[in-house]
C-alpha positions, 0 to 999 in steps of 0.5 A, a space after each residue: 500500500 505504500 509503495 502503491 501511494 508512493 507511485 502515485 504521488 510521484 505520478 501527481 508530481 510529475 503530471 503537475 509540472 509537465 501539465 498540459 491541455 489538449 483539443 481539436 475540432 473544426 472551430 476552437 475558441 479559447 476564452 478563458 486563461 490557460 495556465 498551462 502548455 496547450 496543443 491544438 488541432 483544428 481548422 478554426 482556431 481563436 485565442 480570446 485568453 492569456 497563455 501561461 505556458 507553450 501554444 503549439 497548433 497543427 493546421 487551419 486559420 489562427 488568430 491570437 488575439 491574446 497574450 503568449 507567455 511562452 513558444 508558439 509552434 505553428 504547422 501549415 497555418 494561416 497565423 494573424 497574431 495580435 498579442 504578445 509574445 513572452 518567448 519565440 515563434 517557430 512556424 512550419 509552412 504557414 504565414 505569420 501577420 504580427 501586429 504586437 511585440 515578439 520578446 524572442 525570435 521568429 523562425 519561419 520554413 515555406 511561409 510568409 512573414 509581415 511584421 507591422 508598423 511599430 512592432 519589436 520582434 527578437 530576431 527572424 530567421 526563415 526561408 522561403 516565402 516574402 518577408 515584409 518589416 515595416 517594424 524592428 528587428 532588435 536581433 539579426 535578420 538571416 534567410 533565404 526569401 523570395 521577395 524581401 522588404 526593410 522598410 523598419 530597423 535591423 539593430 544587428 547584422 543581415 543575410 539575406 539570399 532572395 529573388 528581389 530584395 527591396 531596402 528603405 530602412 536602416 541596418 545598423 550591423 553588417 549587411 550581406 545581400 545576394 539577390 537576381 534584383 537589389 533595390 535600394 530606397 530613399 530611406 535606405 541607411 547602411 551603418 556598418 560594411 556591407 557585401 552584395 551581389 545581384 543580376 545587374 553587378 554595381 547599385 547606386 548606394 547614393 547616400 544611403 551608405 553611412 559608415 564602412 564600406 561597400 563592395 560587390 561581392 561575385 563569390 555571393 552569386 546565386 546560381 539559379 540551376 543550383 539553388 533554384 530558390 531555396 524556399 521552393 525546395 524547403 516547401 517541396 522537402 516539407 511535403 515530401 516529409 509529410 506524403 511519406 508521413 501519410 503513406 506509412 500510416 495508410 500501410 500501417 493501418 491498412 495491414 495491421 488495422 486488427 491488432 491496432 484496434 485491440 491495441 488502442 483498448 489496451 491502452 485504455 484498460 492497461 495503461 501501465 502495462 503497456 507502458 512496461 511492456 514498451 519499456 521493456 521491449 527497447 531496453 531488450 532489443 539492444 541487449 539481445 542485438 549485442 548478446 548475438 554479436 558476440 557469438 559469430 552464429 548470430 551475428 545475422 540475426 544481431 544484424 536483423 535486430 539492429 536494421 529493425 530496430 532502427 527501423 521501428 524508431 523511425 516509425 514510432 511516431 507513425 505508430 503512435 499516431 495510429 494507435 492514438 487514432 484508433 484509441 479516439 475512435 474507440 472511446 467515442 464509439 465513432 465506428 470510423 472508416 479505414 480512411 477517417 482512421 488515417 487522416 485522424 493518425 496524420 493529423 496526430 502525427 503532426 501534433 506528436 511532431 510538435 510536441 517532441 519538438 518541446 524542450 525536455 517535457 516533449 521528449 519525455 511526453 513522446 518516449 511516454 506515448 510510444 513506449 505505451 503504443 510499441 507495448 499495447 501492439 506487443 500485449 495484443 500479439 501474444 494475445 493472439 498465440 494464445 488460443 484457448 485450448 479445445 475441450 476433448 
């Protein structure tokens, strides 16, 4: 009995300090204070209320129109943001339009930014999309864009490697710009060094040049059969990722849709089992792999080990989210397709993804949620071998 109260004690603790909220659906709203991480899924998502702690949101339109204290990660969303942020935005694929101060830095792939008119932001790091700054930027400015316009005030050093790279603001560090067309504004103040190249070689700095100096740099020449915008191949790179992503879960449900619908109601009835048999079965696995390579017979079956064990790492996500998705659709009593199943697992799998991404708690959230799929999927396969025995 004591050590039973002693387990959940120490399970109340460690529930309380990695403490979040979860929610999903078509059109979500968020009016009351959150103190804690919050994970959504949607297409419709509205912040009417502070957020104590990370917003990590998968997909559909977003507006936050309230405090942030903590990261924002967004994934193929469309984000107007018009409160403010305690800490950095990293965003996948999605647009950001900011209209309040931003205390970290924004680091955006594949998606546009607009950062407006009297807005402070950290840093901005992102690659491909436009970038528009008509605010300030107390960090550094790096990335590769398709159109860029500084139109507000850069305090430290720019890179910047685009289609079009349009500047009537002013760099207070050292500037390197390398683009087919550069073009510099009335308003335009360079305070430091600056490294260029473009299509048309020498630009008219005129007086925008304000201290150090200013030279034409051939070695920053884009090769357009190289590089080929480099936005346009991190979008490409981003969907090839999540097409794999969605083939993966349609072959696994589709092959083992049976054992995984068991699987999901063990996870329900036998959490903690399951989360020793997952345990269990990636602590054995390396030692078994190691115990075969030390007699040269098994050294084939140590190799067959090992490949798929790495094999099953790369899936466990994969996994996870199938099992999560037929664990849903149990609960709620759905009777969903095969097809609702697999699009539920992917946009699990993009969630999942997001959360691993969180420092620390992520990482252990996700070792968590996978050791009790592999171990639920394992129970349901042994349950499977042992048939009753026929009475003679």
């Amino acid at each position: 009995m004591k050590k039973i109260f002693s387990t959940g004690l120490l399970l109340a603790i460690t529930l309380h300090v990695f403490a979040f909220r979860i929610e999903y659906g078509n059109n979500i709203i968020i009016s009351k204070p959150v103190y804690e991480d919050l994970y959504i899924a949607g297409g419709t998502v509205t912040i009417n209320a502070p957020i104590y702690g990370d917003l990590i949101i998968a997909g559909g339109t977003i507006i936050i129109n309230d405090t942030v204290t903590n990261d924002i990660l967004v994934v193929g969303g469309k984000v107007t943001l018009n409160g403010y942020v305690g800490d950095d935005i990293r965003c996948a694929g999605g647009n950001i339009n900011i209209s309040k101060n931003v205390h970290g830095d924004v680091v955006v792939t594949g998606g546009a930014v607009i950062i407006n008119k009297g807005v402070t932001i950290g840093g901005l790091l992102a690659s491909g999309g436009d970038v528009t700054i008509d605010g300030n930027i107390d960090g550094e400015l790096k990335g590769a864009f398709g159109d860029v316009f500084i139109n507000g005030h850069i305090a430290k050093d720019v890179d910047c490697r685009g289609g079009r790279i349009t500047v009537n603001g002013s760099i207070a560090g050292k500037t390197t710009l390398a683009a087919r067309y550069i073009v510099i504004g009335d308003q335009a103040a360079f305070n430091n060094d600056i490294r260029y190249w473009n299509k048309r070689e020498a630009i008219d700095l005129r007086q925008s040049l304000k201290n150090g100096k200013a030279v034409f740099d051939p070695s920053l020449r884009i090769h357009t059969g190289e590089w080929y915008y480099l936005g346009s191949a991190t979008i490409l790179g981003l969907l090839w990722y999540l097409g794999m992503a969605l083939l993966m879960i349609f072959v696994f449900q589709y092959l083992f849709s049976a054992t995984v619908k068991k699987a999901a109601d063990t996870v329900f009835n036998n959490t903690l089992k399951s989360l020793g048999f997952g345990l269990l079965f990636f602590a054995a696995v390396p030692v078994l792999a190691i115990v075969a390579f030390i007699s040269i017979i098994g050294v084939p079956i140590g190799i067959l080990l090992v490949f798929g064990y790495i094999v099953l790492l790369l899936l466990a996500t994969v996994v996870t989210a199938v099992v999560a998705a037929n664990w849903y659709n149990n609960r709620t009593g759905r009777n969903w397709r095969n097809r609702q199943i697999i699009f539920s697992a992917f946009g699990l799998f993009i969630l999942l993804k997001m959360v691993s991404m969180v420092p620390f708690a992520g990482w252990i959230i996700m070792a968590c949620l996978v050791c009790i799929s592999f171990g639920s999927i394992l129970l349901n396969i042994n349950r499977r071998r042992k048939q009753p025995a026929l009475a003679v």
